[in-house]
C-alpha positions in Angstrom: 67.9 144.0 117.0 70.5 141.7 116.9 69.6 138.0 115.7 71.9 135.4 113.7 70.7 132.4 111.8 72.5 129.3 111.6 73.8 127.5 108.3 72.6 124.0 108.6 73.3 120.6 106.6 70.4 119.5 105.0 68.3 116.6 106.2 68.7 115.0 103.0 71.8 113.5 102.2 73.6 111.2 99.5 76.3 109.6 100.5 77.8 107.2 103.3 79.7 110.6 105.1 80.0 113.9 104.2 82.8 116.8 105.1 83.1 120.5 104.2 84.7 120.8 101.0 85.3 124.7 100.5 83.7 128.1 102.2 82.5 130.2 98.7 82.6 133.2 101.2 84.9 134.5 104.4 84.2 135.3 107.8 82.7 139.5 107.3 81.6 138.6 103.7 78.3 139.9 103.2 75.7 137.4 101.9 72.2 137.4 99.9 69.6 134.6 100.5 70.1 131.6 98.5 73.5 132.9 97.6 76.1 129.9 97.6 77.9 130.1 100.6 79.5 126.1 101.6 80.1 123.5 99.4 80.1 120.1 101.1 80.9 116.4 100.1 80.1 113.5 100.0 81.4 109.8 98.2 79.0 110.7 95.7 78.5 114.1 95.2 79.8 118.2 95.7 76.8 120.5 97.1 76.9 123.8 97.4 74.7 125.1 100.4 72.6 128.3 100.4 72.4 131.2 102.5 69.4 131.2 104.5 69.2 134.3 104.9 70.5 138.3 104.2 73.2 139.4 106.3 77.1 138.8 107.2 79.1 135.9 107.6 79.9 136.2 111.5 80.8 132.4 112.0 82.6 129.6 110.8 82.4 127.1 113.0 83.7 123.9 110.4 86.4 124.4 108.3 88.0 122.4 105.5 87.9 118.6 105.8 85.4 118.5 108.5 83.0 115.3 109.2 79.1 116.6 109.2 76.1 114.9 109.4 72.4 115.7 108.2 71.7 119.1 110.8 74.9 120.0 111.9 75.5 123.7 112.3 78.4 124.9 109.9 78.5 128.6 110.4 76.0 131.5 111.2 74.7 134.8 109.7 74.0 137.9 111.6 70.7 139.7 110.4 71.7 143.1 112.0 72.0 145.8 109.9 75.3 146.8 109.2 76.9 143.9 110.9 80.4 143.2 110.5 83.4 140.6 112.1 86.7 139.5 111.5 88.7 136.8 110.7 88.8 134.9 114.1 92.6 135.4 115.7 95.3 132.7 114.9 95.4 130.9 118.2 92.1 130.2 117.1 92.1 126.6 114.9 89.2 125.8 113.6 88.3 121.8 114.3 89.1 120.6 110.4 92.6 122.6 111.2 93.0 120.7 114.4 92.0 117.3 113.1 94.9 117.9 110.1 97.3 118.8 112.6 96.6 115.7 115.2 96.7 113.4 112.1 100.1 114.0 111.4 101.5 114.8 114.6 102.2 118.3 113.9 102.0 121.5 116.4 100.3 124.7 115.2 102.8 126.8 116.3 105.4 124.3 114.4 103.6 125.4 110.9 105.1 127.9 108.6 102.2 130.0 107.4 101.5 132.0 104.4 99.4 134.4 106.0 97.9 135.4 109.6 96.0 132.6 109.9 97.2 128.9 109.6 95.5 127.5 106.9 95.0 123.8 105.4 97.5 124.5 102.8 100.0 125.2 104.9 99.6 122.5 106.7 99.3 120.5 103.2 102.5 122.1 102.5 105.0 121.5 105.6 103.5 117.8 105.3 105.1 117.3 101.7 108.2 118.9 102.6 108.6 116.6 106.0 107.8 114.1 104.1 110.4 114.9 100.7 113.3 114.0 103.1 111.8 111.0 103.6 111.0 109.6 100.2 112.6 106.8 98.4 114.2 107.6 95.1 112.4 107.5 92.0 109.2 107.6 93.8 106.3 110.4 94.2 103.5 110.8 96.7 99.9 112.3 95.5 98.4 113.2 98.5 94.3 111.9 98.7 91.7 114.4 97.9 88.5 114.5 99.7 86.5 112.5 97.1 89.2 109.7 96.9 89.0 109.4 100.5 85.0 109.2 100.5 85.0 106.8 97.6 87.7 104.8 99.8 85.4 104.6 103.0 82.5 103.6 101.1 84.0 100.6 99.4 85.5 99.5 102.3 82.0 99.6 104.0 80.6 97.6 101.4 82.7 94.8 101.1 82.5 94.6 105.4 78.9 95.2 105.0 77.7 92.7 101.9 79.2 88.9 101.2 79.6 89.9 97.5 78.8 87.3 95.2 79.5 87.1 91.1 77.8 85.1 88.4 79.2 85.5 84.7 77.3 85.2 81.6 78.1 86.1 77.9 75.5 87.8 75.9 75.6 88.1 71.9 74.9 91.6 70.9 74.2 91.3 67.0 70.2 92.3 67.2 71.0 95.6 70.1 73.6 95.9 67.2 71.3 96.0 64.4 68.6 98.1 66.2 71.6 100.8 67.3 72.9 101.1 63.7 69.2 101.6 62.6 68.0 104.0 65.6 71.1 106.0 66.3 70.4 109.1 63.8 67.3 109.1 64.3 68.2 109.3 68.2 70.7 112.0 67.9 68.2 114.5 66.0 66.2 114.7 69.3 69.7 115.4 71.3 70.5 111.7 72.8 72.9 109.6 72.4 72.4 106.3 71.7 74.6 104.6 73.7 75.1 100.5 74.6 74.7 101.9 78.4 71.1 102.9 77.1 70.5 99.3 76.3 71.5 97.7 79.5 69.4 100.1 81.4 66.3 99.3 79.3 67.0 95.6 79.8 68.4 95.5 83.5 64.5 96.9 84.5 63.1 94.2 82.5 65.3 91.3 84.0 63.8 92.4 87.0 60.4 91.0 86.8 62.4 87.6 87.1 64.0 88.5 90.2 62.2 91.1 92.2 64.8 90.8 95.2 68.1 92.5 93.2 66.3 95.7 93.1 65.8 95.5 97.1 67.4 96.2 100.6 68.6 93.9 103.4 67.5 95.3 106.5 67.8 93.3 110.1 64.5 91.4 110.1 63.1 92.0 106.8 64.5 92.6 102.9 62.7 95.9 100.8 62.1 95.2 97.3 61.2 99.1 95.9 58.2 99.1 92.9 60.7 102.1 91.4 63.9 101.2 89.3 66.1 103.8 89.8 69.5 102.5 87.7 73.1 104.3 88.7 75.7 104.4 85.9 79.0 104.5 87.1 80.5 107.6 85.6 84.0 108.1 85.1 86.1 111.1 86.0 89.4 110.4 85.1 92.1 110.7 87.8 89.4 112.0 90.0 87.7 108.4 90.7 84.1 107.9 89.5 80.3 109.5 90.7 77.0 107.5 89.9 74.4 109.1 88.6 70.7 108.1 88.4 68.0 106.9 86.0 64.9 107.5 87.9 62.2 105.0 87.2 63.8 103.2 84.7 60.5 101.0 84.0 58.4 103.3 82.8 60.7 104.7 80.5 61.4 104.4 76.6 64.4 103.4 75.3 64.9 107.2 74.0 63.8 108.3 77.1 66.7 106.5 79.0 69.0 107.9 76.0 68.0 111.3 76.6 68.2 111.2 80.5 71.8 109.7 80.0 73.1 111.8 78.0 72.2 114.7 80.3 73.6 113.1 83.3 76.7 112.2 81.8 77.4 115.5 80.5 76.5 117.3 83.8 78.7 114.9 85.5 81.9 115.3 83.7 81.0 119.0 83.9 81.1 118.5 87.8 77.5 120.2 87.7 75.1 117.4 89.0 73.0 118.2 91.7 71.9 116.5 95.0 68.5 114.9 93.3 71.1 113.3 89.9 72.5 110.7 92.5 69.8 110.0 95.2 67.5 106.8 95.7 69.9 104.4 93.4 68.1 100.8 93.6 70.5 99.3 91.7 73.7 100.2 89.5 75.6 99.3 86.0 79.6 99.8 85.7 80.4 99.8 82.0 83.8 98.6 82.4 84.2 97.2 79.0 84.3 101.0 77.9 88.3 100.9 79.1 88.8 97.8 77.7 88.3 95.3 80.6 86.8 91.9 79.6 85.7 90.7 83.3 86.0 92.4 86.8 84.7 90.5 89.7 83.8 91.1 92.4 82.6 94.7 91.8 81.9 96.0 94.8 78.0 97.0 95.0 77.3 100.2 95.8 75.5 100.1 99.5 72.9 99.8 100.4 71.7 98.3 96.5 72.1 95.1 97.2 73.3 94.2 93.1 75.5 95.3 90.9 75.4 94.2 87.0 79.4 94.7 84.9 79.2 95.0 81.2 82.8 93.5 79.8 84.4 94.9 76.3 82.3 93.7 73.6 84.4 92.1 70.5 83.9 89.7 68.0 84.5 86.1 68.9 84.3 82.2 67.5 81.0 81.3 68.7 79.1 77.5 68.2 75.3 78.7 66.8 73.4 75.9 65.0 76.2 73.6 65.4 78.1 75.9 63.3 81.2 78.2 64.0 80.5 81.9 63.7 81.8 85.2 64.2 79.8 86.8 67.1 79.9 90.1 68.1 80.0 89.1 72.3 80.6 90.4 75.3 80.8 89.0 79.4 77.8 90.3 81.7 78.5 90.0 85.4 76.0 90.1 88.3 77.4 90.7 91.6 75.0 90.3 94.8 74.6 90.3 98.1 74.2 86.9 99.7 72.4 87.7 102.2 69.6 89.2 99.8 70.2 87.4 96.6 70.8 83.4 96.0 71.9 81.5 93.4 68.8 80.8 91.5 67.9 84.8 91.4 71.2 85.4 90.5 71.4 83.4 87.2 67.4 83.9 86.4 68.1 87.6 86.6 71.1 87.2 84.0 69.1 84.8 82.3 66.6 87.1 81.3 68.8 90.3 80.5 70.8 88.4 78.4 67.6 87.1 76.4 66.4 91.1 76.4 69.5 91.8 74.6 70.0 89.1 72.0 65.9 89.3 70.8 66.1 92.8 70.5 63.9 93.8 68.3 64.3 95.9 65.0 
């Protein structure tokens, strides 16, 4: 008997949109359950999707660059024994083919192809060469890639979404300075790094008890403040933009704890291996943006829907007044940028208030 099973979306996802990325396997490919068979994308993060079952791919119903949503059917697997199929005809164009097409006013028969089939990079192709005569001297064009464009759409959405908000403060870091110099061997013999990002994690879920509302949610008619601190760092990937990893219930962690977690995450991200689960249920997030040399950003944007967003300038040495007295410092600008509608004033800067204090009494 005959039966097929469909390759779904899964209910949970991370991520304001999503859109097929890349089949791992071609119409008549035979497939194993759990085998990796789509990889889909979001802003946030690549998943790969799993065969559901044992048979042969019979179906691709979204190709390359495709919107989906939670549910939506990709593809489906025949079960029968010995099933086979082919590579649907070329007057067939799949919708992520059509979409490319309409987009940049081009015809499918107007495409030079590489093969039977039209593909996306033939389409990519006859789009830089159309677009070579038209280019001013001296000048190159890099087309967008799928995360750029995700990572685009969900700015965007934020600063439409959330009247962003920024309060600075400057924090001396001599005691987290002294405590790192004495901790960080001793850290590194148990595998974690003991970064400053470590530090402003533990802190950040400590300043919370002093303003509840930045690890919380503006909804229509009522604003969610979550029990759990789960802490994104923003996690560069070069030319490739940035993903966010989480620290799942920063408060009830150690300080190695975080370390340890961290230096996991950041590995596995700059390896391009996180999974779904490393960047779901964010409450609130950190960009280290001192770590490129930057002394103050504002606004950054906050990643929706967190309703906060805490910047961490470059830390150098500076001429400070302590005890009515000039002195070197070693100091750095902290930054918390909120959403209005969640956040005030007073939150703001007792929020600050307190993770500054967290970090200059470290203690030893």
């Amino acid at each position: 008997m005959n039966s097929r099973t469909d390759i779904v979306v899964p209910a949970e996802q991370e991520g304001t949109t999503a859109v097929v990325k890349t089949w791992l396997k071609k119409i008549g490919d035979r497939v194993a359950l759990n085998d990796p068979i789509v990889e889909i994308e979001t802003d946030k993060v690549a998943v790969e999707i799993a065969s559901p079952a044992d048979g042969v791919l019979t179906e691709i119903l979204l190709d390359t660059d495709a919107e989906v949503q939670p549910g939506t059917v990709l593809g489906r697997i025949s079960n029968a024994a010995g099933a086979t199929s082919s590579s649907p005809p070329p007057e067939q164009v799949p919708p992520g083919i059509r979409r490319l097409l309409a987009e940049h006013g081009l015809d499918v028969n107007s495409v030079p192809r590489s093969g039977s089939r039209l593909t996306r990079e033939d389409i990519l192709a006859e789009i830089e060469r159309r677009q070579a005569k038209h280019l001013r001297p001296g000048a190159s064009r890099i087309p967008h890639d799928s995360m750029r464009k995700r990572i685009a759409g969900h700015l965007a959405q934020s600063v439409r979404t959330a009247p962003h908000v920024t309060s600075v403060f400057e924090a001396d870091f001599t005691a987290v300075i002294a405590h790192r110099n004495q901790h960080k061997a001793f850290f590194e013999r148990d595998g974690a790094s003991l970064t400053f990002t470590a530090y402003f994690i533990s802190a950040a879920a400590t300043a919370m008890t002093a303003a509840p509302a930045v690890n919380g949610r503006w909804f229509e008619d009522y604003v969610e403040i979550y029990d759990d601190i789960n802490i994104g760092v923003g996690t560069a990937l070069g030319e490739k933009g940035l993903i966010v990893p989480v620290i799942q219930q920063a408060q009830t962690l150690s300080l190695l704890e975080i370390a340890t977690n961290l230096t996991l995450l950041t590995a596995k991200a700059r390896d391009g291996k996180l999974a779904a689960a490393d960047v779901q249920n964010g409450t609130f997030s950190i960009s280290n943006h001192g770590v490129s040399g930057s002394l103050l950003a504002t606004p950054i944007i906050i990643n929706q829907p967190q309703s906060a967003i805490l910047g961490v300038g470059k830390l150098e040495k500076r001429a400070v007044v302590c005890n009515d007295q000039i002195e070197i410092r070693p100091m750095a600008y902290v930054s918390l940028t909120i959403d209005h509608r969640v956040i005030d004033a007073f939150q703001t800067n007792a929020w600050l208030t307190r993770f500054v204090a967290t970090l200059e009494t470290w203690p030893r």
